[in-house]
ZAMARGU-4260 file (C-alpha; in steps of 0.2 Angstrom, whole numbers, plus 5000, padded with zeros to 4 digits):
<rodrens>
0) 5100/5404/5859 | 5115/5403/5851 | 5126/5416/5840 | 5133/5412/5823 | 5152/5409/5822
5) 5162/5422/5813 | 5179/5420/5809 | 5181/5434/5798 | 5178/5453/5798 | 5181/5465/5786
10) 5178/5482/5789 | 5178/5489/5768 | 5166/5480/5757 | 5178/5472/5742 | 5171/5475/5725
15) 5178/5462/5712 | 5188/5471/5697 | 5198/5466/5682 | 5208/5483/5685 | 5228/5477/5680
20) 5237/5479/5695 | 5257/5478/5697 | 5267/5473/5713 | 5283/5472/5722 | 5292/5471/5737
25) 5294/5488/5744 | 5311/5492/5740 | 5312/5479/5725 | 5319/5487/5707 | 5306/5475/5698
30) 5286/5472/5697 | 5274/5460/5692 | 5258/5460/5684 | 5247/5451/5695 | 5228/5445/5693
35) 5216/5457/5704 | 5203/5447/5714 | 5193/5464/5721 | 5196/5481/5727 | 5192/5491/5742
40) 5196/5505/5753 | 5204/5494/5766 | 5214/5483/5753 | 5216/5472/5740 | 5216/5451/5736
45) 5224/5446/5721 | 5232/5428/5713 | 5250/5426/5710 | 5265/5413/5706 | 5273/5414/5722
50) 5272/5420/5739 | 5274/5433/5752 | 5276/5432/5770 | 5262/5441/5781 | 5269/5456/5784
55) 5278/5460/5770 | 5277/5478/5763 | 5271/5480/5745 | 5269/5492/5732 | 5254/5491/5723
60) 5249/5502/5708 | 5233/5500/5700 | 5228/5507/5682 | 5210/5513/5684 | 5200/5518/5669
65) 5199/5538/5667 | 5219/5541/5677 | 5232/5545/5668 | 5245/5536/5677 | 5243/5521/5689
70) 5235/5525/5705 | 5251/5518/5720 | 5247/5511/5737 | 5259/5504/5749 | 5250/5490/5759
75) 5256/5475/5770 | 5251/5456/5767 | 5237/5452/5779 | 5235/5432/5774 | 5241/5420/5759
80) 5231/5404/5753 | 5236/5393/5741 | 5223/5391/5725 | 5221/5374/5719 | 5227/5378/5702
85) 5246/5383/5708 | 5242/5400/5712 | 5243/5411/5728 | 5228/5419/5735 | 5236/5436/5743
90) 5226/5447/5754 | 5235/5464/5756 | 5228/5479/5768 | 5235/5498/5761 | 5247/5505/5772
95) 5241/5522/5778 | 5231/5530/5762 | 5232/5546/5761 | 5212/5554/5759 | 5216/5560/5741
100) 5221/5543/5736 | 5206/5532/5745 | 5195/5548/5736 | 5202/5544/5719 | 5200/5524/5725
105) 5182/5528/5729 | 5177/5536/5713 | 5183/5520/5704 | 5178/5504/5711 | 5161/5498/5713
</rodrens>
């Protein structure tokens, strides 16, 4: 018998959100607000105007409901797809969390 094909694994379950989330480059001196796709422990997807090179080191801070500053993760573009309405799908995977951030990220998604 023969096994399904699976291209794609993800090891955190994503949890769509209309949370606002902010990006840059790491090292930039601006952001964008950008439209967030879903949430998880592992990483984020989220349309944008333009694109980023896989690899490419972010800064991502989110405003979750109940903080009183933006929650700020590093991560590192894992894929880019273009949307058929001019955006860019962006798949970004955090860099390194620490456990009090991912606890903070857990309490406020899903």
């Amino acid at each position: 018998m023969s096994q399904a094909r699976v291209d794609h694994f993800r090891s955190f379950a994503r949890f769509p959100s209309t949370a606002r989330l902010w990006v840059s480059p790491l090292g930039a001196t601006f952001e964008q607000v950008v439209r967030l796709i879903d949430v998880g422990l592992g990483g984020v997807c989220f349309e944008i105007g333009e694109t980023f090179e896989p690899n490419a080191r972010l800064r991502l801070e989110l405003e979750l409901p109940g903080l009183w500053d933006r929650l700020t993760l590093h991560g590192e573009v894992a894929w880019v797809r273009p949307d058929g309405d001019g955006m860019i799908r962006t798949g970004v995977r955090f860099s390194r969390p620490t456990g009090k951030t991912l606890r903070i990220l857990a309490e406020n998604i899903g």
